[in-house]
PDB file of N, CA, C and O in Angstrom, chain B, residues numbered from 101:
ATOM      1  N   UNK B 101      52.273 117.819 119.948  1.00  0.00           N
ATOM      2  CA  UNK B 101      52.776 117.091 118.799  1.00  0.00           C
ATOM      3  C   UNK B 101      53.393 118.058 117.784  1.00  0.00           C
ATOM      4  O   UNK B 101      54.564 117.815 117.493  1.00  0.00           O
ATOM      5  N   UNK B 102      52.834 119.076 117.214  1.00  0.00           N
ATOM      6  CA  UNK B 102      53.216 120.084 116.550  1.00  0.00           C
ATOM      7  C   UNK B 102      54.509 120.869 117.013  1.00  0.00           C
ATOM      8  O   UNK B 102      55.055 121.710 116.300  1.00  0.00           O
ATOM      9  N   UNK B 103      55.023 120.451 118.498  1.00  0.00           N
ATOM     10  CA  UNK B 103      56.103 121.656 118.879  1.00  0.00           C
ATOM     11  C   UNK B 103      57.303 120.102 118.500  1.00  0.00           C
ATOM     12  O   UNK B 103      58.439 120.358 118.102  1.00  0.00           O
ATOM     13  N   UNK B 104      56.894 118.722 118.671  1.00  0.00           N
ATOM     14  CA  UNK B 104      57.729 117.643 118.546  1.00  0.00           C
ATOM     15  C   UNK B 104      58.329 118.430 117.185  1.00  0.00           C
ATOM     16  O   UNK B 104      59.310 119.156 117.021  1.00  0.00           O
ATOM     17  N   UNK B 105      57.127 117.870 116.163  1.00  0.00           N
ATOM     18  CA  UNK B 105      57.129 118.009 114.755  1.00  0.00           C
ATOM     19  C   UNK B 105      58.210 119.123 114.718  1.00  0.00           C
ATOM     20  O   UNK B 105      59.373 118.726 114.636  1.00  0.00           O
ATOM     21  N   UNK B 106      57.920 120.908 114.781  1.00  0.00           N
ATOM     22  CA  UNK B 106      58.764 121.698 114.154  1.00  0.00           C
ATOM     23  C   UNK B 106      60.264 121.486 114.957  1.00  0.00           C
ATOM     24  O   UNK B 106      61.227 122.008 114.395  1.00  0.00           O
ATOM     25  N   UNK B 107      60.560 120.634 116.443  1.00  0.00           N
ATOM     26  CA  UNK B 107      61.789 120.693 117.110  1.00  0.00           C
ATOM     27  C   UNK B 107      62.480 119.930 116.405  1.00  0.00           C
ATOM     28  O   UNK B 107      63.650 120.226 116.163  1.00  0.00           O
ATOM     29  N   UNK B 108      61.766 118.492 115.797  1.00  0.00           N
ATOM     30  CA  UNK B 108      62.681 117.440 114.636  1.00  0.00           C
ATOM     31  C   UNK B 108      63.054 117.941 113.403  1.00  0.00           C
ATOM     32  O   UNK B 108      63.988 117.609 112.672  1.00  0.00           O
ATOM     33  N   UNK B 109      62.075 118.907 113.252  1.00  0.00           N
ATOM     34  CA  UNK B 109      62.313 119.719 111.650  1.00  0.00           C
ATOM     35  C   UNK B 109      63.583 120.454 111.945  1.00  0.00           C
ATOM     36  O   UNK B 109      64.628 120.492 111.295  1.00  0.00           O
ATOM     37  N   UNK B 110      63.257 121.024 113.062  1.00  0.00           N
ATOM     38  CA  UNK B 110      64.908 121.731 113.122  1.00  0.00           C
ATOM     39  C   UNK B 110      66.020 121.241 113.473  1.00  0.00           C
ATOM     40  O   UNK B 110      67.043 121.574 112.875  1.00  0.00           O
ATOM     41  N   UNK B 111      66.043 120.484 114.358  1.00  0.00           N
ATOM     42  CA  UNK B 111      67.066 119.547 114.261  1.00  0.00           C
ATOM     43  C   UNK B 111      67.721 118.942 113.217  1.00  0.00           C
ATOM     44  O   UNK B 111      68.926 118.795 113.011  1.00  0.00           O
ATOM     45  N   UNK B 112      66.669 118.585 112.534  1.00  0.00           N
ATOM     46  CA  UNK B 112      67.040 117.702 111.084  1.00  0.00           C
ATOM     47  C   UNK B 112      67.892 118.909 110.077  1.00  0.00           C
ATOM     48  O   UNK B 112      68.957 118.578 109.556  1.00  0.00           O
ATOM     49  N   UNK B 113      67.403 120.118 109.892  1.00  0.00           N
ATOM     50  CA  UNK B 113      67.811 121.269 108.903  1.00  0.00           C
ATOM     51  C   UNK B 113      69.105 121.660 109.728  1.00  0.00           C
ATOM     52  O   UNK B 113      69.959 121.991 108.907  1.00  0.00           O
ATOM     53  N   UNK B 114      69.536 121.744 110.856  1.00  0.00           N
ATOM     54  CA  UNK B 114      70.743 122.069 111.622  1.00  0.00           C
ATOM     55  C   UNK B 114      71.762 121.097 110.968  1.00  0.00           C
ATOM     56  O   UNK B 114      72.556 121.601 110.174  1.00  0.00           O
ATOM     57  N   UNK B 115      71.854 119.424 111.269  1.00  0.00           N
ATOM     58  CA  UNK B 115      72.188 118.476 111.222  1.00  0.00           C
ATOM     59  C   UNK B 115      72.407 118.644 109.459  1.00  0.00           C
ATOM     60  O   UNK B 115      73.562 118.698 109.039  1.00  0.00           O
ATOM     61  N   UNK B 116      71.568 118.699 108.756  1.00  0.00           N
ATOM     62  CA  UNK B 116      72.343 118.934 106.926  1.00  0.00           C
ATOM     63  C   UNK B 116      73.076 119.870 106.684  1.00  0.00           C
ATOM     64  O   UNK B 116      73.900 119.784 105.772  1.00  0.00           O
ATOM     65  N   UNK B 117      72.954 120.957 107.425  1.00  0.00           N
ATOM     66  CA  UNK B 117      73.572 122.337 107.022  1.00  0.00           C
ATOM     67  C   UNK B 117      75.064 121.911 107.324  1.00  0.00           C
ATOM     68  O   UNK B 117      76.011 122.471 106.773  1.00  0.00           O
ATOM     69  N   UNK B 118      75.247 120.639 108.453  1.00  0.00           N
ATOM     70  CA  UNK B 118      76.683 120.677 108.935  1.00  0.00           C
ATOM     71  C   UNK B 118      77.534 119.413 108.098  1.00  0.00           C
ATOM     72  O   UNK B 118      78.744 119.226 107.975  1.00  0.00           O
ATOM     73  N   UNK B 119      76.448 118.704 107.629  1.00  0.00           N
ATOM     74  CA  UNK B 119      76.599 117.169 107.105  1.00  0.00           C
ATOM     75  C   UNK B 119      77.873 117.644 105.983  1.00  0.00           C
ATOM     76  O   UNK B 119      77.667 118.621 105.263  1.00  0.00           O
ATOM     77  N   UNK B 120      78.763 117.132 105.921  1.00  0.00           N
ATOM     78  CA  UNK B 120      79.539 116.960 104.570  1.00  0.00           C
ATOM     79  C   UNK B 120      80.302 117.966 104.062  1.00  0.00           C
ATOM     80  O   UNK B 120      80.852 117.819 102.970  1.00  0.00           O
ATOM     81  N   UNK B 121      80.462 119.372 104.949  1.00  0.00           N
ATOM     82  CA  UNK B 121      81.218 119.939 104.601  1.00  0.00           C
ATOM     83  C   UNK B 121      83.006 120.096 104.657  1.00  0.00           C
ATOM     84  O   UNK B 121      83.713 119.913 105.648  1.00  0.00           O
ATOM     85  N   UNK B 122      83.427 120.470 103.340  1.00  0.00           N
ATOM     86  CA  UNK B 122      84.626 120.682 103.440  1.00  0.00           C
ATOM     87  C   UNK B 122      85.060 121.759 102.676  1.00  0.00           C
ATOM     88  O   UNK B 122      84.270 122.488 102.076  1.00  0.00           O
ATOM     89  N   UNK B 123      86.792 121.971 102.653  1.00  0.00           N
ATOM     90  CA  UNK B 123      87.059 123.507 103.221  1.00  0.00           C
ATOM     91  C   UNK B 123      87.117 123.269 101.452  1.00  0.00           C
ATOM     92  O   UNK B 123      86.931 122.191 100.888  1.00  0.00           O
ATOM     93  N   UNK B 124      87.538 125.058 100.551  1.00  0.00           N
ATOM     94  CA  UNK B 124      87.671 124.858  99.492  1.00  0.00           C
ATOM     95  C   UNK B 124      88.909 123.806  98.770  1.00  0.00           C
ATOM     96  O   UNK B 124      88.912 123.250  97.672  1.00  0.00           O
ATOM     97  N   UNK B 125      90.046 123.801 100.009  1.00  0.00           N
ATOM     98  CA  UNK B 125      90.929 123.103  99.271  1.00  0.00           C
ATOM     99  C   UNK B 125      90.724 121.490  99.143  1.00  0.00           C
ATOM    100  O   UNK B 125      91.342 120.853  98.290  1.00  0.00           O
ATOM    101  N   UNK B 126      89.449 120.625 100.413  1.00  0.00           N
ATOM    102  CA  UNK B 126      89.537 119.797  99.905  1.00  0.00           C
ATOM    103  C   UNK B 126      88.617 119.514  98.246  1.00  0.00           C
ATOM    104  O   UNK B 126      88.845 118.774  97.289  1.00  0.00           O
ATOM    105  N   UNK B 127      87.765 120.305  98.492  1.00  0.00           N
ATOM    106  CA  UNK B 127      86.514 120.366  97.119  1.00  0.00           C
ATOM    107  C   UNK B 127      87.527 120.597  95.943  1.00  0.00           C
ATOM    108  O   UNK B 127      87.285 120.044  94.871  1.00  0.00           O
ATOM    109  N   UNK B 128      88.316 121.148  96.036  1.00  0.00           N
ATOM    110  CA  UNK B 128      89.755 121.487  94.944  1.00  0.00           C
ATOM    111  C   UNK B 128      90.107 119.949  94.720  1.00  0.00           C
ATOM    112  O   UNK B 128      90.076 119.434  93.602  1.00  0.00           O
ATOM    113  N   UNK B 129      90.422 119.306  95.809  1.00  0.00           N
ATOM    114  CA  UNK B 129      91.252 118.042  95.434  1.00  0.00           C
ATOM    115  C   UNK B 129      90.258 116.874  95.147  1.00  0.00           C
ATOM    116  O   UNK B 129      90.550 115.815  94.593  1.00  0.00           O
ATOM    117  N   UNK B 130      89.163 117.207  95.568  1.00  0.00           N
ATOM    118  CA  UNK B 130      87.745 115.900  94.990  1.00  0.00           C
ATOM    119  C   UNK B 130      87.657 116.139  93.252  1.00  0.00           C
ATOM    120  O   UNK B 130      87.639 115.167  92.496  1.00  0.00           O
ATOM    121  N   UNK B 131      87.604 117.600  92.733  1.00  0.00           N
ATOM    122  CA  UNK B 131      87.159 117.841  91.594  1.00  0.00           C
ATOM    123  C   UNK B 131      88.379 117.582  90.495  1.00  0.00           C
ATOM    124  O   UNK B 131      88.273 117.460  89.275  1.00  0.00           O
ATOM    125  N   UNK B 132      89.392 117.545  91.199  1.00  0.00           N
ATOM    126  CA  UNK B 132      90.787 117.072  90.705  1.00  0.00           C
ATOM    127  C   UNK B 132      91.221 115.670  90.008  1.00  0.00           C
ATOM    128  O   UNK B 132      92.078 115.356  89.182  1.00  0.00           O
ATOM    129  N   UNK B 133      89.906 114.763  90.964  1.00  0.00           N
ATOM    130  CA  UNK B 133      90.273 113.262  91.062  1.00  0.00           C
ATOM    131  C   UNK B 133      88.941 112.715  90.699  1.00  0.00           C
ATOM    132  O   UNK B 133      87.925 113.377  90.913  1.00  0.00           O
ATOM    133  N   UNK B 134      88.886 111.134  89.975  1.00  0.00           N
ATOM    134  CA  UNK B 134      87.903 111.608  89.559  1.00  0.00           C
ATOM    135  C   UNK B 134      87.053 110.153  90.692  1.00  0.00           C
ATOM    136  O   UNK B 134      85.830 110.023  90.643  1.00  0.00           O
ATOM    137  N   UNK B 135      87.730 109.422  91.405  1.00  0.00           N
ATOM    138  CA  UNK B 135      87.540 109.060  92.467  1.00  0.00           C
ATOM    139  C   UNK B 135      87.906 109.146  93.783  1.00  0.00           C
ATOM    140  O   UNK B 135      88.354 110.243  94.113  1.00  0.00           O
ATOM    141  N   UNK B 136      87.855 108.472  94.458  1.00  0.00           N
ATOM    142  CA  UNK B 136      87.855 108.864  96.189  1.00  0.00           C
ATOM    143  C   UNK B 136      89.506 108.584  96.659  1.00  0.00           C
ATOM    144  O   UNK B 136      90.203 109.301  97.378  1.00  0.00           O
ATOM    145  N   UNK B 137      89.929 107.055  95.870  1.00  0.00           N
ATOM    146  CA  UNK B 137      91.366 106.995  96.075  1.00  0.00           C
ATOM    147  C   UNK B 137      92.502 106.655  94.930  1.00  0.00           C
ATOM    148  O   UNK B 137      92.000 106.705  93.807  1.00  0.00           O
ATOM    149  N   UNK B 138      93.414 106.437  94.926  1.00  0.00           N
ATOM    150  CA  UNK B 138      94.098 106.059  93.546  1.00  0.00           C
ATOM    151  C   UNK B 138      93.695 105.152  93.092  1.00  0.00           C
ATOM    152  O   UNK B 138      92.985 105.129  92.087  1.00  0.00           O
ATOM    153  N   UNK B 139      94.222 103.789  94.013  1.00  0.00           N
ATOM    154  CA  UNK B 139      93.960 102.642  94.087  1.00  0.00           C
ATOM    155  C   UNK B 139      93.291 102.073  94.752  1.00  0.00           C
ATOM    156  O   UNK B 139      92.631 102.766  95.526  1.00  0.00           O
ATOM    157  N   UNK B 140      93.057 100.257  94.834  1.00  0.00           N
ATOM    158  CA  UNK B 140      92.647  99.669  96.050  1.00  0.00           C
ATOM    159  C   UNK B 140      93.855  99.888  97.845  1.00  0.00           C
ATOM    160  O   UNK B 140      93.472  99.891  99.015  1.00  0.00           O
ATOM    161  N   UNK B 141      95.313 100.038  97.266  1.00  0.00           N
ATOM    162  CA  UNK B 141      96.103 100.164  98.033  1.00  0.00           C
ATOM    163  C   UNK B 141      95.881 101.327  98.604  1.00  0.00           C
ATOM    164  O   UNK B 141      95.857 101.546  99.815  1.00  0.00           O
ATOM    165  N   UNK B 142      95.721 102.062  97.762  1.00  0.00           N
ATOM    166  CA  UNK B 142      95.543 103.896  98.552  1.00  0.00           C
ATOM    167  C   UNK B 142      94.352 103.559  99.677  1.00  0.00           C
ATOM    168  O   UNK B 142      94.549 103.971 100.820  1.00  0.00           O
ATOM    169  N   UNK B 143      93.197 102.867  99.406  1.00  0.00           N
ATOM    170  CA  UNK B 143      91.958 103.022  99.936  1.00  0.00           C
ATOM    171  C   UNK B 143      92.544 102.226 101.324  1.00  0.00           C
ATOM    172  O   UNK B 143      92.510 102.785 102.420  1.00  0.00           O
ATOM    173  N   UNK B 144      92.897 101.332 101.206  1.00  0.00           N
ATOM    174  CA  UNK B 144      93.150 100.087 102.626  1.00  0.00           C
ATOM    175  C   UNK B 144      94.049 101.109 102.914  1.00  0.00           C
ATOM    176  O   UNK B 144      93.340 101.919 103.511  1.00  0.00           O
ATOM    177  N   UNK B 145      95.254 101.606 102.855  1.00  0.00           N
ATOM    178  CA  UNK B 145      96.438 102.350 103.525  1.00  0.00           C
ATOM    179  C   UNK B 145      95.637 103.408 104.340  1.00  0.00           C
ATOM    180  O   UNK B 145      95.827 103.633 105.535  1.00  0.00           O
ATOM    181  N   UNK B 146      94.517 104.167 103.378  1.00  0.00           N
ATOM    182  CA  UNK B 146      93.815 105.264 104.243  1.00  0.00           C
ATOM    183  C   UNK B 146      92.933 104.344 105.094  1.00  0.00           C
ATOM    184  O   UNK B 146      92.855 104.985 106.142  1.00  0.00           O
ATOM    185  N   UNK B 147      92.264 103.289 105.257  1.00  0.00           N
ATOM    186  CA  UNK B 147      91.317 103.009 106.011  1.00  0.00           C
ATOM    187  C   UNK B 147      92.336 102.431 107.169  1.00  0.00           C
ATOM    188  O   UNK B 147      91.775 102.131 108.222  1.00  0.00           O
ATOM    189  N   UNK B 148      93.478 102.276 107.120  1.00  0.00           N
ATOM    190  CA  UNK B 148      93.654 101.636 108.158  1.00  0.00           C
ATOM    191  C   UNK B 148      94.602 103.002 109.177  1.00  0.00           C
ATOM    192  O   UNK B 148      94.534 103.142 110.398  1.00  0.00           O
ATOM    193  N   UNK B 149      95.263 103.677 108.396  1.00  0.00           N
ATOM    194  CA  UNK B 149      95.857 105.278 109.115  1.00  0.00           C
ATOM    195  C   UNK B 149      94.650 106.208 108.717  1.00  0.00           C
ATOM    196  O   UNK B 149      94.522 106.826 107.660  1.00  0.00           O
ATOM    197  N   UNK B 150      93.821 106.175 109.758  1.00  0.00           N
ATOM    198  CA  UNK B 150      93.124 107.644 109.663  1.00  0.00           C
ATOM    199  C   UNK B 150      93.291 108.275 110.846  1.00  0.00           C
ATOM    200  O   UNK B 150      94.191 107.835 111.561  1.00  0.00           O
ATOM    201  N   UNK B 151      92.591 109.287 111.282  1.00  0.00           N
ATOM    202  CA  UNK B 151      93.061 110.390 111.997  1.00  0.00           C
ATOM    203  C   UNK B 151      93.351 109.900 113.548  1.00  0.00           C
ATOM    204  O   UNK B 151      94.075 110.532 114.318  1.00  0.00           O
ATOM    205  N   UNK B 152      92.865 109.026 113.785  1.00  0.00           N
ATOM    206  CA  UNK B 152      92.993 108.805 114.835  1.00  0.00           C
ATOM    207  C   UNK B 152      93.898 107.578 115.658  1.00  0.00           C
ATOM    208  O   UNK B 152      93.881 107.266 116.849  1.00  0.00           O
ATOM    209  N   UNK B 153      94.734 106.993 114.441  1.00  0.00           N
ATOM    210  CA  UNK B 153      95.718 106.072 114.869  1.00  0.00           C
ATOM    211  C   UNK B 153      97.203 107.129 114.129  1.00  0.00           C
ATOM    212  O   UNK B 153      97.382 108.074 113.361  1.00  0.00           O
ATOM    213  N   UNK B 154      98.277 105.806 115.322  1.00  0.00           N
ATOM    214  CA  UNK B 154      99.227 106.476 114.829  1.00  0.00           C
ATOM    215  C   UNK B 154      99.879 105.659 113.561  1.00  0.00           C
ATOM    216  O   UNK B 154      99.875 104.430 113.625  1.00  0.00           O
ATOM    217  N   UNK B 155     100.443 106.317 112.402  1.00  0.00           N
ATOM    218  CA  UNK B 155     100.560 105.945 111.080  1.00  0.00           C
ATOM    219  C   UNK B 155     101.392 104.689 111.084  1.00  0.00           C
ATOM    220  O   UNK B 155     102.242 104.477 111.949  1.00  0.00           O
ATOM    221  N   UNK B 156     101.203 104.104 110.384  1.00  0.00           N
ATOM    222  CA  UNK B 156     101.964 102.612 109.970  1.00  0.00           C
ATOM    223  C   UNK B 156     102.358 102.843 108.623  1.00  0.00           C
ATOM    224  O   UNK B 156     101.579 103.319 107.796  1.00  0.00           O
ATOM    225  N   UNK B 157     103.521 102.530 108.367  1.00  0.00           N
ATOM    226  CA  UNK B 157     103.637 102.571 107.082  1.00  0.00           C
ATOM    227  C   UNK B 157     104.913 101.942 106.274  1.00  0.00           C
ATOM    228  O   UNK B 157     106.058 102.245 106.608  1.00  0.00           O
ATOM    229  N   UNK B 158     104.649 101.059 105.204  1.00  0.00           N
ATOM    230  CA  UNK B 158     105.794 100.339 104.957  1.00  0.00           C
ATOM    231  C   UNK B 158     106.792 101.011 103.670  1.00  0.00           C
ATOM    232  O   UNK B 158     106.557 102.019 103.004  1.00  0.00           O
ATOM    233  N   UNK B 159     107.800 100.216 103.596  1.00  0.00           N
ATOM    234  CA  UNK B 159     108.473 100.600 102.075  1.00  0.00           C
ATOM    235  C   UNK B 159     107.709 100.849 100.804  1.00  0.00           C
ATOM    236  O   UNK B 159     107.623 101.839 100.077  1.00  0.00           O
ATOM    237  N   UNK B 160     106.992  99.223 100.745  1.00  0.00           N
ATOM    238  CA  UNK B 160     106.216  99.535  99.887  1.00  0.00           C
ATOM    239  C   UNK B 160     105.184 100.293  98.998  1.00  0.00           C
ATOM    240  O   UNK B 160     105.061 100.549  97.800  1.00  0.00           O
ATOM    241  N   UNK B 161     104.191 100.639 100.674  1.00  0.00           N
ATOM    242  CA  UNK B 161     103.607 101.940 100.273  1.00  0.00           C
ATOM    243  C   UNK B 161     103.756 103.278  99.676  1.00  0.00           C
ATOM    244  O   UNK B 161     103.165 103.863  98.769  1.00  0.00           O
ATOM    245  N   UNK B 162     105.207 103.732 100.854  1.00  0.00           N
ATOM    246  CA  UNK B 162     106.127 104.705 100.158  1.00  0.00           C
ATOM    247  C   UNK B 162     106.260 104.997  98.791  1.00  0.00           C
ATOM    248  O   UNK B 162     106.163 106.039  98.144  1.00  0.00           O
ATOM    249  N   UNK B 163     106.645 103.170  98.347  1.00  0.00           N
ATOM    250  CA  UNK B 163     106.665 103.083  96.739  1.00  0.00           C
ATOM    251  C   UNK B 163     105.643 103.682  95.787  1.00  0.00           C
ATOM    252  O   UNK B 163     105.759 104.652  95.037  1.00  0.00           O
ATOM    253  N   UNK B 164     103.991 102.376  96.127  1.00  0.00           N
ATOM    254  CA  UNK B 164     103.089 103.034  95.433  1.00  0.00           C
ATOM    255  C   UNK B 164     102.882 104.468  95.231  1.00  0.00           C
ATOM    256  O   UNK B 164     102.865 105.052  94.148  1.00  0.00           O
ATOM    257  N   UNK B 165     102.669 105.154  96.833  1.00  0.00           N
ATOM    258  CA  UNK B 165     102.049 106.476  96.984  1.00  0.00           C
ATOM    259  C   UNK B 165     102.672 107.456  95.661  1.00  0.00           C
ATOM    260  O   UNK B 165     102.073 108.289  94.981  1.00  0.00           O
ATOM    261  N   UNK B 166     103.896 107.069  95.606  1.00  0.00           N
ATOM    262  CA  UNK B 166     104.638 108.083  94.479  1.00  0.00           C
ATOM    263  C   UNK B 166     104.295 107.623  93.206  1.00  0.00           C
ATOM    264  O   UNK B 166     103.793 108.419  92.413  1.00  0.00           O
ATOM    265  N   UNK B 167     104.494 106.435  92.885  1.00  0.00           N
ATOM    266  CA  UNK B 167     104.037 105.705  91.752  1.00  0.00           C
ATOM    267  C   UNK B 167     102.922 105.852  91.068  1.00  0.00           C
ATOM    268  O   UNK B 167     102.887 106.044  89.853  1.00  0.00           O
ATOM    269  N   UNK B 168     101.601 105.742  92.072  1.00  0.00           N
ATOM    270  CA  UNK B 168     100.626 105.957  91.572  1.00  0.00           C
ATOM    271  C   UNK B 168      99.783 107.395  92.140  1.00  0.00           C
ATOM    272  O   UNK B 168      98.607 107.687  92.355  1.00  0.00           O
ATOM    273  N   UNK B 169     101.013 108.033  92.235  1.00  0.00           N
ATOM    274  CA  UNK B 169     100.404 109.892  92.893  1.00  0.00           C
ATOM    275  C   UNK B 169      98.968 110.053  93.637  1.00  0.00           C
ATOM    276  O   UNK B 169      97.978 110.732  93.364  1.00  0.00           O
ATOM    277  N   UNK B 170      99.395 108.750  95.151  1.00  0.00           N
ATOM    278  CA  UNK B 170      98.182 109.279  95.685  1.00  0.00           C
ATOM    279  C   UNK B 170      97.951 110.230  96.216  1.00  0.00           C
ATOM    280  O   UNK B 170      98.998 110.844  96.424  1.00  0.00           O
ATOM    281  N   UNK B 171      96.678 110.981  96.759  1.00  0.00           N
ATOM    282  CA  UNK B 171      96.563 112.642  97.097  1.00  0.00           C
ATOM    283  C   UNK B 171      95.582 112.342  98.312  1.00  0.00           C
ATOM    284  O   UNK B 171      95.073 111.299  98.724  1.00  0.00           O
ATOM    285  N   UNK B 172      95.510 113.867  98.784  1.00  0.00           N
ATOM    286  CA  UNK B 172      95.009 113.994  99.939  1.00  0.00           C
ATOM    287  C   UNK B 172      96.206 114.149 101.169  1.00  0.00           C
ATOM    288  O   UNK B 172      97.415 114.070 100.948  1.00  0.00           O
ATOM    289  N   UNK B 173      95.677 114.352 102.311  1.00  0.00           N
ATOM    290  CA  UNK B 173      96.386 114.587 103.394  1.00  0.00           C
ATOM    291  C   UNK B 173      97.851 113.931 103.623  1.00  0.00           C
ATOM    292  O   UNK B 173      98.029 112.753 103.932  1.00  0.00           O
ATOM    293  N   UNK B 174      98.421 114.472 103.508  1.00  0.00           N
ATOM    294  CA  UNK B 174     100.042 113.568 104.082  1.00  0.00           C
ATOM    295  C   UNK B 174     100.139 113.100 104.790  1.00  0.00           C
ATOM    296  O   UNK B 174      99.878 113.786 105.778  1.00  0.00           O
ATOM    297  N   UNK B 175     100.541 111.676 105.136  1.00  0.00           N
ATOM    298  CA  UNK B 175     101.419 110.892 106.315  1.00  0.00           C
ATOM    299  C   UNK B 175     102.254 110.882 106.744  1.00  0.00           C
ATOM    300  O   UNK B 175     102.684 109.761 107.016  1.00  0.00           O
ATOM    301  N   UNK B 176     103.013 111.952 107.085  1.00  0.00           N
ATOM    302  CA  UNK B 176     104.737 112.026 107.400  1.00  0.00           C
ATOM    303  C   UNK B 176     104.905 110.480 108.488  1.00  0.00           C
ATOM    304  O   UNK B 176     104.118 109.776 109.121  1.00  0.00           O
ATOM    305  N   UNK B 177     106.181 110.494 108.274  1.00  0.00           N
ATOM    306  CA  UNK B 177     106.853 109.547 109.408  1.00  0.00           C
ATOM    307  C   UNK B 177     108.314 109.935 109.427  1.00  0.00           C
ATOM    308  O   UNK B 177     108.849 110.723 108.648  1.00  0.00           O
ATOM    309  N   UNK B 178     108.722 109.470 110.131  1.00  0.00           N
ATOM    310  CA  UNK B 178     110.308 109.578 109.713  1.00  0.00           C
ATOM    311  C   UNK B 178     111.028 108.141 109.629  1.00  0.00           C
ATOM    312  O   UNK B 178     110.386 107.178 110.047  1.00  0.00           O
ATOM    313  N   UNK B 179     111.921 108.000 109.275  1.00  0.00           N
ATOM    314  CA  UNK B 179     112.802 106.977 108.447  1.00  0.00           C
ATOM    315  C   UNK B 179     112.521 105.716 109.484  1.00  0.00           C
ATOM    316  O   UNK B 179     112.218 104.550 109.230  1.00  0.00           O
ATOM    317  N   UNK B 180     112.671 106.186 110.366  1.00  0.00           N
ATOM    318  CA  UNK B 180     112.531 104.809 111.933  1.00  0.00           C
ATOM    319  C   UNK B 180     111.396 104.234 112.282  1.00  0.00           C
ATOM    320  O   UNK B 180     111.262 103.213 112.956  1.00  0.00           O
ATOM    321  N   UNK B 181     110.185 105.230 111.588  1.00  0.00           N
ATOM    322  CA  UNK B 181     109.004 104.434 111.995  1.00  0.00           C
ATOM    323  C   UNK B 181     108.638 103.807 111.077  1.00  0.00           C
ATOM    324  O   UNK B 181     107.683 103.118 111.437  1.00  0.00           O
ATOM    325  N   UNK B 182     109.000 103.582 109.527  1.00  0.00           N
ATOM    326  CA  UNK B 182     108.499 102.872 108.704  1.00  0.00           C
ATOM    327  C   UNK B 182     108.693 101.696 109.010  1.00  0.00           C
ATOM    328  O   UNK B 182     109.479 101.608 109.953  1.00  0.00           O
ATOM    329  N   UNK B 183     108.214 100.441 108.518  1.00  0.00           N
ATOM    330  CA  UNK B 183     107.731  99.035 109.564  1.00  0.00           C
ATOM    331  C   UNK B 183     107.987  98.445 108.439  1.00  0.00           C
ATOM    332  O   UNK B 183     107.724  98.997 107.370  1.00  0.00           O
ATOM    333  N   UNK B 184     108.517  97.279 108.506  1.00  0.00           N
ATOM    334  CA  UNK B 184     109.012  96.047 107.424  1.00  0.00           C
ATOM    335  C   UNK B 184     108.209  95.089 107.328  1.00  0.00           C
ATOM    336  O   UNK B 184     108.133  94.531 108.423  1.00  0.00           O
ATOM    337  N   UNK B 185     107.541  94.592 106.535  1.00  0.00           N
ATOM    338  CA  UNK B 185     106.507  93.600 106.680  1.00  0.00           C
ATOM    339  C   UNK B 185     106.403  92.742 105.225  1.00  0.00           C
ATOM    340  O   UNK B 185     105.583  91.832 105.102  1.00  0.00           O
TER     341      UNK B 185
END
């Protein structure tokens, strides 16, 4: 029981040490902002393009993103993939 005990203990102290880190430049851009996204639009635009789909993105957004200077990672596209909706 005792070798369970200290193998979960370590596991568990491995598992925080890795939890939540990021590099200095994103901690730069958290301390910058004084929430997570600009808007409600910023938040749905990021929840729906994250890393692992390929980007969608309309005129509109285009619009806001500048408008309301959202930050964080860029979405490039080029002119042909933006989507009309």
């Amino acid at each position: 029981m005792r070798i369970t005990m200290i193998g979960t203990a370590t596991l568990l102290a491995a598992l925080a040490s890795t939890a939540g880190c990021a590099t200095r430049q994103e901690m730069a851009t958290w301390r910058d902002h004084g929430t997570h996204f600009a808007s409600g639009a910023h938040a749905l635009f990021s929840l729906r393009n994250d890393a692992s789909s390929r980007p969608e993105v309309t005129r509109t957004e285009v619009g806001r993103a500048s408008a309301e200077s959202w930050w964080g990672e860029p979405v490039t596209v080029s002119p042909d993939q933006i989507v009309e909706r």
